[in-house]
C-alpha positions, 0 to 999 in steps of 0.5 A: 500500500502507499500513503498519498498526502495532500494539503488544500485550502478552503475559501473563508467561511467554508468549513462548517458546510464542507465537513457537513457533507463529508458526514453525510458522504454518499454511499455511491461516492464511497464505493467509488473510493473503494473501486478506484483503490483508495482504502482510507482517506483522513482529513485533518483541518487547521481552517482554512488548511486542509491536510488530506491523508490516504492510503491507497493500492496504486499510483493511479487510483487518485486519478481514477477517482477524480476523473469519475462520474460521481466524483464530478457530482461531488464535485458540484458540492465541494467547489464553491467552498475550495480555493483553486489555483490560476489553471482552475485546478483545487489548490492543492500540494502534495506532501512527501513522506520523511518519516513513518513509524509503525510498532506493535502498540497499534496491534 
């Protein structure tokens, strides 16, 4: 499995709506995650900061999610409350990993 993580921006005021949708996340949105190989996603915020965290099966599976039907739906939903860069992509960067640690305390 790799771990993917992303940090995005939300616009001012957002944050209340974007984590309401979010607790009541679509059942098809959710089998589209799973099919698109994504196993978790987690998202911590420090508004307007978002940090997305995910483990997923394969280096194409973000791609996959992002370019389907319902992800575009969503889509609807999300993108009035996300700050998007000059090319109208969602302003996002992607962290790279300088540390992991696992013990058996998580067993």
């Amino acid at each position: 499995m790799i771990r993917r993580a992303f940090i995005m921006k939300l616009k001012p005021g957002g944050l209340a709506t974007y984590k309401k949708h979010h607790d009541e996340i679509w059942g098809e949105l959710v089998a589209e995650i799973e099919k698109s190989g994504i196993a978790e996603i987690t998202i911590f915020e420090n508004d307007p900061v978002l940090v997305l965290y995910s483990v997923i099966s394969n280096v194409e599976a973000w791609d996959r999610l992002w370019h389907s039907e319902v992800h575009d739906r969503w889509g609807v939903l999300m993108n009035p409350l996300m700050e998007f860069n000059a090319e109208g992509i969602v302003n996002s960067t992607e962290l790279r990993e300088v540390f992991h640690l696992q013990t058996s305390a998580g067993k």
